[in-house]
N, C-alpha and C positions, 0 to 999 in steps of 0.2 A: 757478895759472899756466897749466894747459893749458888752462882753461875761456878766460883771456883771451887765448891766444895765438890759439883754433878764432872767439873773437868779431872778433880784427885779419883774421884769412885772411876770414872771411866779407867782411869791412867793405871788404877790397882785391879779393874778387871780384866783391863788387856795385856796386862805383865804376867797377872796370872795365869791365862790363857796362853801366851804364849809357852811360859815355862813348862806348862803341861802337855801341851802338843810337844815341845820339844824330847818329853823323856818321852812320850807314848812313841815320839817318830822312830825313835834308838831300840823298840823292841822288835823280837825276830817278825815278820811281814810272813801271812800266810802263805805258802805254794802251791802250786798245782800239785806236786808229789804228795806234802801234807796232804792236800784232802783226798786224795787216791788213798792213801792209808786209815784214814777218817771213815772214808765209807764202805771199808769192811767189815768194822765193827759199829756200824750204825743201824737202826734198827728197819725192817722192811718198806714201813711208812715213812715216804721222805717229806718234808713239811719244811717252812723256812727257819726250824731252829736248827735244822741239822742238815739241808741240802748242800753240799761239794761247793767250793768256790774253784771255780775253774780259770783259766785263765788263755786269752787267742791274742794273735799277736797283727794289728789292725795301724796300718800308716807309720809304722817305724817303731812301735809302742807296744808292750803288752798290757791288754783291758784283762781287770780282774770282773768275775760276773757268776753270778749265778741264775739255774733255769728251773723251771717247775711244770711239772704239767704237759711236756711236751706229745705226750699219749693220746693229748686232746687234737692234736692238730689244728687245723684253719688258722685263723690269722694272730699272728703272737703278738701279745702287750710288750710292747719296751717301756720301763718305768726310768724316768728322768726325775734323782732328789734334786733337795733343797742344799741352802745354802750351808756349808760347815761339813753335810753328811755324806755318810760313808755307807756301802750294804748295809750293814748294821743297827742303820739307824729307820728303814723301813719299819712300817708296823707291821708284824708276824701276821697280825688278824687279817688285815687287808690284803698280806702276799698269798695267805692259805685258801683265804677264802675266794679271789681271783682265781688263783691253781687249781680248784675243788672245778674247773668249767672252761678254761683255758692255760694257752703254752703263754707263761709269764715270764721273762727274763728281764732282771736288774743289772746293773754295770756301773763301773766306778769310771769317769771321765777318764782322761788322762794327767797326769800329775795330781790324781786324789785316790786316796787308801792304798791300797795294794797295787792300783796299775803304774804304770812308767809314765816317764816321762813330765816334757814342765808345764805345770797347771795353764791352760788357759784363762785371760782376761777377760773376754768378750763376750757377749750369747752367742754372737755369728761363728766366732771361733769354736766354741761348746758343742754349737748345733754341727758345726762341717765333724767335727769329735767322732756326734753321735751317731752321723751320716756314715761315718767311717765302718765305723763298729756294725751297727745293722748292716752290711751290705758285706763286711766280712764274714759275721754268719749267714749267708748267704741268703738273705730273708728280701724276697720281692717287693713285699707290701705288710707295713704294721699298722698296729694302732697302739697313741701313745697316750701315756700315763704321767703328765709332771707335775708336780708341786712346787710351790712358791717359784724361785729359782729356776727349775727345771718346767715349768707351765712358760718360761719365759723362753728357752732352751727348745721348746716345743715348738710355742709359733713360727719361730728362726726357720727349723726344718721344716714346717707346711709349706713356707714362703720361698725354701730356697729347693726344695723337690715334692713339690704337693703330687706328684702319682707312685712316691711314698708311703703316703699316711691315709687311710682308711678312714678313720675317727680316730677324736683325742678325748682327751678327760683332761680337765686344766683345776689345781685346786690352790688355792690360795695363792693367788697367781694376778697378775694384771696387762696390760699394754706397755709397749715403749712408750715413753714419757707422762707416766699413769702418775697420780699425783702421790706423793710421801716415798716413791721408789727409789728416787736419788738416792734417801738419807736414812735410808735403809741402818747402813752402819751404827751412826747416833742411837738409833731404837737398841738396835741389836748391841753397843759395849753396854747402852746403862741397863741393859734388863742384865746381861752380866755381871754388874754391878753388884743388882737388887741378890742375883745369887748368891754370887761371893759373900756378902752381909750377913746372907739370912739359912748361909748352909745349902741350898738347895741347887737343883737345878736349872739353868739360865733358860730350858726350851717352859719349866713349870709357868713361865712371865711371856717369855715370848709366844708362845702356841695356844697359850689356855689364856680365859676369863679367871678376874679374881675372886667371882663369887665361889659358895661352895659345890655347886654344882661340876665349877670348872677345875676347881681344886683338885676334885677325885679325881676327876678324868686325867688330870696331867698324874696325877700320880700312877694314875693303873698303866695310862699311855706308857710313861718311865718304866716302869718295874716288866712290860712287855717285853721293850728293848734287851732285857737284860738277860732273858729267856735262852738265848743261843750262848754257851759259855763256851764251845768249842771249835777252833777254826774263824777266829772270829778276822774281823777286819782291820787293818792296820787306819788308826785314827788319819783325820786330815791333818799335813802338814802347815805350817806358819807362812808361808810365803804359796801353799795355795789356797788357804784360806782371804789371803788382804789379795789376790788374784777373783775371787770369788767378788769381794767387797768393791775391785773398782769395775768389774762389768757389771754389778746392780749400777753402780755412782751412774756410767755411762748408758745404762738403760734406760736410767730414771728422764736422763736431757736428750734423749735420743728424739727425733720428731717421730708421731704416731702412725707406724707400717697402713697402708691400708689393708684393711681385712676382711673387705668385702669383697676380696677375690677368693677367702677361702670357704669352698663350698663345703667341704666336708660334715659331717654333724659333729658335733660338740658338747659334751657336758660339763659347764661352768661351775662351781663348787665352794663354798668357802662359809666361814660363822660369818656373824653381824658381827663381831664387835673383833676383826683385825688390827691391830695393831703395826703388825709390820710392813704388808702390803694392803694400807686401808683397804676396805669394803668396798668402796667406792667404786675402783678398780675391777672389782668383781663387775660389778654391775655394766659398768664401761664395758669393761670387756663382750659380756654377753650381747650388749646391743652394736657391737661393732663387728659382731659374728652373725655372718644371716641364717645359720643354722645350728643355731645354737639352742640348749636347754639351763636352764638357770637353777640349783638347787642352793639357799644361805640357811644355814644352819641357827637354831636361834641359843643364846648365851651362849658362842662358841666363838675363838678367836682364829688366829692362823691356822693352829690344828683341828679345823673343825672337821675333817674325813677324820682322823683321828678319835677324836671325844664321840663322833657317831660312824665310828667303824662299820656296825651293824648295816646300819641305813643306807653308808656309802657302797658299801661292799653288795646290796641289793642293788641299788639304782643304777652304779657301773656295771654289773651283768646282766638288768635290765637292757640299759644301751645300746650294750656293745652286740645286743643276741637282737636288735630289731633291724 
């Protein structure tokens, strides 16, 4: 009985999910023109509620992307999300607070939000994406920034052009075939589920702790995203979302890259209490990186850069300035 009750909850959160990706896909998709219009009348200070989404046209595809900071010079952060997300779904604190010290640019893969093209399956496939893109903007040498999904997206490109990548930041993030990666999915429809049920939103389960500590944090987390109402980002589509879900599946059974070819320095990142890419992983990770720095955040979940923006947002420009 409970097994079929947890298989209807999933089955009502992924119809619902779909049905809403499907009207969000039918509305008009930001432009390059739009935000040339956008930033006439936007105000002197440009910050990530209100910086241009721009858009370059990279391997047959146009990346939707935005940049910050670019005044600062020296080597620019390419930030790689998560799983589902779109620009939009960055934390403003983390991208402002990054920019306030460095040139930051974020990018929508290919076949997700605003850019062209069909979603890739794969990390290998993601990571040549992401290869694509940085080398379209014409950028030598970055340092990368990925979360969950995108921390996995990361390694792909240290391994497949390590005189690329400078330093990376990996946060809620683990190895190929890191343990609970595969089944990623499963976590992610029944915390859907637990939304659908209870009103709220499926990242308040998936990113945050249930205490009250974590509570608030998913909520302030939430109510950040929501901060930019203008120019915003065209949601992920249904068929690149379950594109998204089978290169975790295939990530999860992948055998373990060796990583002790990558020298680079590294800052490992993530709460104790993951749920969607256990912790465990974290730890893995860090010890199969020989230059590596380890920070776990304590009662903090997947979102734990998130719930301590603050601290993250220090220790990433600590890093990335030694």
């Amino acid at each position: 009985m409970k097994h079929l009750l947890k298989s209807a909850m999933l089955g009502i959160a992924l119809s619902t999910t779909l049905q809403t990706a499907t009207l969000q896909a039918a509305e008009p998709v930001a432009t390059l023109a739009t935000s040339t219009r956008l930033t006439a009348g936007q105000p002197s200070e440009v910050t990530w509620k209100n910086v241009p989404t721009q858009t370059i046209s990279a391997g047959g595809v146009n990346i939707a992307y935005r940049e910050l900071g670019k005044h600062h010079g020296g080597t620019p952060v390419v930030l790689l999300t998560h799983l589902a997300a779109v620009l939009d779904n960055w934390d403003p604190r983390i991208i402002d607070g990054l920019a306030a010290k460095h040139h930051v640019i974020a990018f929508d893969n290919r076949g997700i939000g605003a850019s062209s093209g069909s979603p890739s399956s794969s990390m290998e496939a993601m990571a040549d994406d992401a290869i694509t893109f940085i080398r379209a903007k014409g950028l030598q040498k970055v340092d990368l920034l990925g979360f969950s999904l995108g921390g996995m997206v990361a390694q792909e490109v240290v391994l497949k052009q390590p005189q690329l990548v400078r330093k990376m930041v990996l946060a809620g993030t683990g190895p190929a075939g890191g343990e609970g990666i595969s089944t990623v999915a499963g976590v992610t429809f029944y915390d859907m589920a637990r939304g659908f049920f209870t009103g709220q939103d499926a990242k308040q389960f998936l990113f945050f702790t249930r205490t009250p500590q974590g509570i608030e944090a998913g909520k302030a987390f939430l109510a950040r995203l929501k901060e930019r109402t203008e120019d915003r980002d065209a949601e992920i589509s249904v068929s690149a979302f379950l594109a998204q879900l089978e290169a975790l599946r295939m990530w999860g059974k992948k055998a373990p890259a060796d990583l002790s070819v990558v020298t680079q320095p590294v800052l490992v990142v993530n709460g104790d209490h993951d749920r969607m890419v256990p912790t465990v992983n974290t730890h893995d990770l860090a010890r199969r990186l020989p230059n590596s720095q380890l920070v776990v955040y304590p009662d903090a979940g997947h979102g734990g850069a998130f719930q301590f923006h603050a601290d993250f947002v220090r220790s990433t420009l600590e890093f990335l300035a030694r």
